[in-house]
OpenMM code with the backbone's topology and positions (N, CA, C; nanometers):
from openmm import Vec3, app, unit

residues = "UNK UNK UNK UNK UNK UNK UNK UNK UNK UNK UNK UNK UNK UNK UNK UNK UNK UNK UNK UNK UNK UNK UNK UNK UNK UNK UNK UNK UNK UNK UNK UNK UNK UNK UNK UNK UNK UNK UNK UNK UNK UNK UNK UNK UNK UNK UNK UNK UNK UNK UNK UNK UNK UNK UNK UNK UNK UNK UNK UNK UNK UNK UNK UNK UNK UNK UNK UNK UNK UNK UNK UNK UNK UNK UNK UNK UNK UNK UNK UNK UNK UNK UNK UNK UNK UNK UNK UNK".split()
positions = [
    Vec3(0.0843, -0.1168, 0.0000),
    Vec3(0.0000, 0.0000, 0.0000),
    Vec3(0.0895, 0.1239, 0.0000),
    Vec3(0.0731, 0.1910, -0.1019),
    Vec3(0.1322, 0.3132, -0.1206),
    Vec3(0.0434, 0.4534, -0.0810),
    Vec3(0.0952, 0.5328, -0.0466),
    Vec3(0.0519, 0.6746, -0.0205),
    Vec3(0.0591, 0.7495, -0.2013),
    Vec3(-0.0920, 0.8245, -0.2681),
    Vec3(0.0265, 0.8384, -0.3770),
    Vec3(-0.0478, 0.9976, -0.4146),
    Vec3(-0.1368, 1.0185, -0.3025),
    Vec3(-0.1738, 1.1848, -0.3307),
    Vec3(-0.1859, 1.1957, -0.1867),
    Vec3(-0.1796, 1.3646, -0.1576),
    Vec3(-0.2138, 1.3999, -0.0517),
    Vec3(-0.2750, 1.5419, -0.0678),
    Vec3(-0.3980, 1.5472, 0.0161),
    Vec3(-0.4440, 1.7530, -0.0536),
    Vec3(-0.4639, 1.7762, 0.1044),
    Vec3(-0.4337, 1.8952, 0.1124),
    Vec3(-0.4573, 1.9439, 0.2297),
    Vec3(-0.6066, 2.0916, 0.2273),
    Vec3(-0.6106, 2.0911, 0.3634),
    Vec3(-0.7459, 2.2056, 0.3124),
    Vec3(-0.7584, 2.2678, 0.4994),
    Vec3(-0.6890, 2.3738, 0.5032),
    Vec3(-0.6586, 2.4865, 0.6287),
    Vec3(-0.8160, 2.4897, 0.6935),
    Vec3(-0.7897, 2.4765, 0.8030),
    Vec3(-0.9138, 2.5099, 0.8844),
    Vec3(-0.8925, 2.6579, 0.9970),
    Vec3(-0.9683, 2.7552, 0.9578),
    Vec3(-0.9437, 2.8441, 1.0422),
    Vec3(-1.0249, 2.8621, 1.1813),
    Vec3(-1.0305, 2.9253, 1.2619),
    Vec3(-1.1014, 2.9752, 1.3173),
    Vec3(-1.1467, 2.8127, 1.4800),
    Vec3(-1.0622, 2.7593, 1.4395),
    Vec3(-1.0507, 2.6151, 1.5597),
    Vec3(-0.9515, 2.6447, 1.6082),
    Vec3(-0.9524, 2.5957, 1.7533),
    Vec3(-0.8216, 2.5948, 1.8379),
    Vec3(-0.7208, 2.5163, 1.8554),
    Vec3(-0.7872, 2.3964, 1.7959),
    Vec3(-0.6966, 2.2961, 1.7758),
    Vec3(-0.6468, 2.2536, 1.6253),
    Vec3(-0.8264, 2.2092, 1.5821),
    Vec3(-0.7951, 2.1590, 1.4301),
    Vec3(-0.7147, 2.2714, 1.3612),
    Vec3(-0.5886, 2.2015, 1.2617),
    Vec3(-0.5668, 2.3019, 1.1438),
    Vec3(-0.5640, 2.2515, 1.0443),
    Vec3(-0.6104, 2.1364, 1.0092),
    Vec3(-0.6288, 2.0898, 0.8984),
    Vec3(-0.6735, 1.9602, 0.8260),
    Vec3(-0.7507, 1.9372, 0.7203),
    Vec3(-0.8087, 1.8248, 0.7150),
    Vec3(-0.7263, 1.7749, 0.6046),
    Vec3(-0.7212, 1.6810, 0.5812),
    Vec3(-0.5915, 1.5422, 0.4912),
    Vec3(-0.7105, 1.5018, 0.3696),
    Vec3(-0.6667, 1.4663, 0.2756),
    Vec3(-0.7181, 1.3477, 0.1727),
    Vec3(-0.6037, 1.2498, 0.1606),
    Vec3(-0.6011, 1.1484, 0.1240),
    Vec3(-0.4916, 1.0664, 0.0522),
    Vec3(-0.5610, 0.9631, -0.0183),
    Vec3(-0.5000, 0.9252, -0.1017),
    Vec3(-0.4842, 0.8544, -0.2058),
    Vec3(-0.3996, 0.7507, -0.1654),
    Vec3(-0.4987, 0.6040, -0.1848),
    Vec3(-0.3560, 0.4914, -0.1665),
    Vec3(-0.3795, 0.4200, -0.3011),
    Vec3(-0.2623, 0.3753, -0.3850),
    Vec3(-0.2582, 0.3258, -0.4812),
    Vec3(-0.3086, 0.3724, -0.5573),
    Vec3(-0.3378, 0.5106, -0.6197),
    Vec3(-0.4025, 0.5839, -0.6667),
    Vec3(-0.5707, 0.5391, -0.7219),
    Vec3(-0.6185, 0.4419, -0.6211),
    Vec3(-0.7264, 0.3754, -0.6216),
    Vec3(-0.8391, 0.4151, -0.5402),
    Vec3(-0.7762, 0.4633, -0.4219),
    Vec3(-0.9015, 0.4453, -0.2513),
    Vec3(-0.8345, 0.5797, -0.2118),
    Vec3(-0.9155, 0.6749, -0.1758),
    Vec3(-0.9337, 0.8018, -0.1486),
    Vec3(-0.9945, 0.7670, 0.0205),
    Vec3(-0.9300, 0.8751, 0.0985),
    Vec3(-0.9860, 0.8314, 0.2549),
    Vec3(-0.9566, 1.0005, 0.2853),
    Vec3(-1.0588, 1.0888, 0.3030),
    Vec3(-1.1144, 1.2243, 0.3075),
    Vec3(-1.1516, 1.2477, 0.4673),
    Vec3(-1.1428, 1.3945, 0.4758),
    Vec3(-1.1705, 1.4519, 0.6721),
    Vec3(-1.0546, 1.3458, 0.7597),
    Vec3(-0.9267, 1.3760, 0.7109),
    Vec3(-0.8673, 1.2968, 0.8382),
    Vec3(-0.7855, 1.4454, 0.9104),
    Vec3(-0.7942, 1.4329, 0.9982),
    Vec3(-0.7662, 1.5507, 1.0882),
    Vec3(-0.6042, 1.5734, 1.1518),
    Vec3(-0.6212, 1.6818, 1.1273),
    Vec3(-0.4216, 1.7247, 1.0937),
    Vec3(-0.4718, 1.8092, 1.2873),
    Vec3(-0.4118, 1.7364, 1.4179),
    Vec3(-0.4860, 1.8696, 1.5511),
    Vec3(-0.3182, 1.8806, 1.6071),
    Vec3(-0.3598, 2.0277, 1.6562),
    Vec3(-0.2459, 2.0521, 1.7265),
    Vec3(-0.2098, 1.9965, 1.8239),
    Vec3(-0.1172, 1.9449, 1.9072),
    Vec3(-0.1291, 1.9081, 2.0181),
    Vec3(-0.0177, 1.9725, 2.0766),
    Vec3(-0.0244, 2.0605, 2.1770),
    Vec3(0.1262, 2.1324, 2.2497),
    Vec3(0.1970, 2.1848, 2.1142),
    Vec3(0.3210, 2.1230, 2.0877),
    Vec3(0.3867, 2.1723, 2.0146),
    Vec3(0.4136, 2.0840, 1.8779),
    Vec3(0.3146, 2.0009, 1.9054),
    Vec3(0.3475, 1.8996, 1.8146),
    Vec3(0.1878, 1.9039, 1.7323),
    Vec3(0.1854, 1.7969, 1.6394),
    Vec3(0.0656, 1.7740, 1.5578),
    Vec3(0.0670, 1.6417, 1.5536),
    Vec3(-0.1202, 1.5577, 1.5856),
    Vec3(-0.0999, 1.4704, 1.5729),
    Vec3(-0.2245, 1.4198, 1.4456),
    Vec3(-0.2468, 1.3341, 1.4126),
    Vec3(-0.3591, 1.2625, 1.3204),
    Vec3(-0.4940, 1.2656, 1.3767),
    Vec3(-0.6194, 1.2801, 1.3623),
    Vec3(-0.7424, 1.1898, 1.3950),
    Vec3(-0.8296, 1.1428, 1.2979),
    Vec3(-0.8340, 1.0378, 1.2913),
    Vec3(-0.8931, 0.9846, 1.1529),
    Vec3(-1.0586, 1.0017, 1.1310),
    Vec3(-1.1122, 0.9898, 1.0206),
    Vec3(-1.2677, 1.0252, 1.0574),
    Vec3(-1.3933, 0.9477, 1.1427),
    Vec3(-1.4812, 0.9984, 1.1592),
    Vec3(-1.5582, 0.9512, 1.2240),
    Vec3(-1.7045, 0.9650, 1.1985),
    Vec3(-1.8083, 0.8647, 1.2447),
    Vec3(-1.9649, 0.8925, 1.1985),
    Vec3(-2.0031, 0.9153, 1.3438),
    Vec3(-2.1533, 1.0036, 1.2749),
    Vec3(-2.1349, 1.0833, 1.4133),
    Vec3(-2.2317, 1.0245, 1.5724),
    Vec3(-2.1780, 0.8719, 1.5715),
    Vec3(-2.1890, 0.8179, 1.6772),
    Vec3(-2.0758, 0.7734, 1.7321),
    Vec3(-1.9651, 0.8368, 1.6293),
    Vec3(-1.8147, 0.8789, 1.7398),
    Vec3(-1.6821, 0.7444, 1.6978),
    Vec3(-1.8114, 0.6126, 1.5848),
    Vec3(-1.7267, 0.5237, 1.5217),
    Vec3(-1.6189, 0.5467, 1.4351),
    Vec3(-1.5076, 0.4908, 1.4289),
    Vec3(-1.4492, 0.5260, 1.3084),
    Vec3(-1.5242, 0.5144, 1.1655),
    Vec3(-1.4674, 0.5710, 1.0824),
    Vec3(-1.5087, 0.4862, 0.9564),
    Vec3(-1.3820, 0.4312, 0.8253),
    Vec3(-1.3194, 0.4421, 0.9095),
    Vec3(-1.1889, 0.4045, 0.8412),
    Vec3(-1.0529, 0.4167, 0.9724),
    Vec3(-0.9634, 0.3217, 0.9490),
    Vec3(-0.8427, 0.3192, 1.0617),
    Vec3(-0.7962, 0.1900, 0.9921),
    Vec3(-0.6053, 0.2509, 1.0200),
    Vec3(-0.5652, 0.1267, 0.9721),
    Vec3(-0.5261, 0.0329, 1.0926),
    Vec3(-0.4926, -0.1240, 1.0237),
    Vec3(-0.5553, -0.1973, 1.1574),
    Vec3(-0.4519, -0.2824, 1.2131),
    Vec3(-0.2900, -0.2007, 1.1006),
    Vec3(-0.1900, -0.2519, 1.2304),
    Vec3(-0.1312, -0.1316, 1.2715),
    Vec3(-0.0221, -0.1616, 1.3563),
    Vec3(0.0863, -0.0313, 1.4204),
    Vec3(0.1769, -0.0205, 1.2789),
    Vec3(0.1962, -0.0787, 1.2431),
    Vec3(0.2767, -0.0261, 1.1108),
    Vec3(0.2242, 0.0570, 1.0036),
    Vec3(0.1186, 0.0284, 0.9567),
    Vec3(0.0413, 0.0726, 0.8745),
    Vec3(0.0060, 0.2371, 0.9372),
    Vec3(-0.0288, 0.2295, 1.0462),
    Vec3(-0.0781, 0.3299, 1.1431),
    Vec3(0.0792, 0.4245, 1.1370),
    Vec3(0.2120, 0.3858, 1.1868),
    Vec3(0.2691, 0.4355, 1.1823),
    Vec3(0.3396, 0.5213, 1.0350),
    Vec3(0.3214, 0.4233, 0.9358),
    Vec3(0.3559, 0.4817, 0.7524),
    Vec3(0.2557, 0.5580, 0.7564),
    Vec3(0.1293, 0.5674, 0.7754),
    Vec3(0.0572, 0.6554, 0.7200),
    Vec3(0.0523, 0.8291, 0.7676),
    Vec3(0.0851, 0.7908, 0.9368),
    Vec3(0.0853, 0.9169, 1.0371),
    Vec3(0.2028, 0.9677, 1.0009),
    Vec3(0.3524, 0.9035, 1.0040),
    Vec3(0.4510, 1.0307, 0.9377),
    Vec3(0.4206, 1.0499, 0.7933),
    Vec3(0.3827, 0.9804, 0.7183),
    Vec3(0.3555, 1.0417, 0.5769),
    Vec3(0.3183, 1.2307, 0.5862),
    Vec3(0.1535, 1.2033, 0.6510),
    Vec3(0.0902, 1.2802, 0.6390),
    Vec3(0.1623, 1.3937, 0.7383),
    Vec3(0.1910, 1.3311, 0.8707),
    Vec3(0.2792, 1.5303, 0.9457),
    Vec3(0.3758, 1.5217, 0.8653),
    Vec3(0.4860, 1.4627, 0.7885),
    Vec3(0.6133, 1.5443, 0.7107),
    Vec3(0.5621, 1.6306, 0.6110),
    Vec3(0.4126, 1.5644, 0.5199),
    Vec3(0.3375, 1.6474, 0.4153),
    Vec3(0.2932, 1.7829, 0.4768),
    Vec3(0.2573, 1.7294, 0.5568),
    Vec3(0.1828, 1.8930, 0.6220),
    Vec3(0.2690, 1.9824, 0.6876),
    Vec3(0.4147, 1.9558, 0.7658),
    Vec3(0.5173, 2.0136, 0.7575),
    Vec3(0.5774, 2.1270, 0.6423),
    Vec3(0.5749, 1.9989, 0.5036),
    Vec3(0.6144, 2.0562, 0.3898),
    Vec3(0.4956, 2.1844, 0.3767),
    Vec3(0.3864, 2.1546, 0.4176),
    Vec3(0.2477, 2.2332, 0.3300),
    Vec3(0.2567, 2.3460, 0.3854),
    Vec3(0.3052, 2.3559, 0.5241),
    Vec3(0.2515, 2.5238, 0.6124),
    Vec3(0.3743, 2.5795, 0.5736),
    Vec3(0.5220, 2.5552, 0.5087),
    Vec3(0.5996, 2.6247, 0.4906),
    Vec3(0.6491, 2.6091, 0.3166),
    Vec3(0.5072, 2.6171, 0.2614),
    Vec3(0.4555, 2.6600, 0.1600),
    Vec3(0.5227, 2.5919, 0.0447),
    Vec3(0.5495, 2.4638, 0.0567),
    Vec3(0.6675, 2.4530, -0.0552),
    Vec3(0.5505, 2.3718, -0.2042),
    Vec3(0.4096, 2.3079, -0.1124),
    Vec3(0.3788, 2.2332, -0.2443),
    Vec3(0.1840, 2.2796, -0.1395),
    Vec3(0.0672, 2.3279, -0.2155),
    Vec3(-0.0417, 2.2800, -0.2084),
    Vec3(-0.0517, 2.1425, -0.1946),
    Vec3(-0.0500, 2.0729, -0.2706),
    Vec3(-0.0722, 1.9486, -0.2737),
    Vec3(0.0671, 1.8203, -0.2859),
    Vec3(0.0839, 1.7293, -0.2318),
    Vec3(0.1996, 1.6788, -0.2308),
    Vec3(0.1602, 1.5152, -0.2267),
    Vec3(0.2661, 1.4301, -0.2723),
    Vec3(0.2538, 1.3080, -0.2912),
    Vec3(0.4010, 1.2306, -0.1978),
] * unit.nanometer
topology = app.Topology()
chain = topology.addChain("A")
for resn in residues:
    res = topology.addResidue(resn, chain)
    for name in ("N", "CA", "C"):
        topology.addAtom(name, app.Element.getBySymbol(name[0]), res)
């Protein structure tokens, strides 16, 4: 499973959220609203949810979990210091 788009989309006006994720795996399966939140000084992931608080998508090992979470903070790293809108 490859990572092979990523779009980002700024959320203003939240104290935490700053941003919501798309990605693309295998340029096949699109997984949309995954949540870029601040935490202290750091940023962490929250993946989406229906609104009885279930996921509706999570990956379902620690590895997978771990490729996907630095993917997306190094992308969004890259994104707030403006180098690409959109990045792969």
């Amino acid at each position: 499973m490859k990572i092979t788009r990523i779009q980002f989309r700024n959320i203003h006006g939240d104290e935490r959220l700053r941003a919501l994720a798309s990605i693309t795996l295998d340029g096949v399966l699109t997984i949309d609203d995954i949540a870029i939140v601040q935490l202290g000084r750091g940023f962490t992931v929250r993946y989406p949810r229906n609104r009885y608080r279930q996921y509706i998508v999570l990956p379902r090992t620690p590895e997978a979990t771990k490729r996907i979470e630095n993917k997306l903070l190094h992308s969004y790293r890259k994104f707030l210091c403006g180098e690409r809108g959109n990045t792969t």
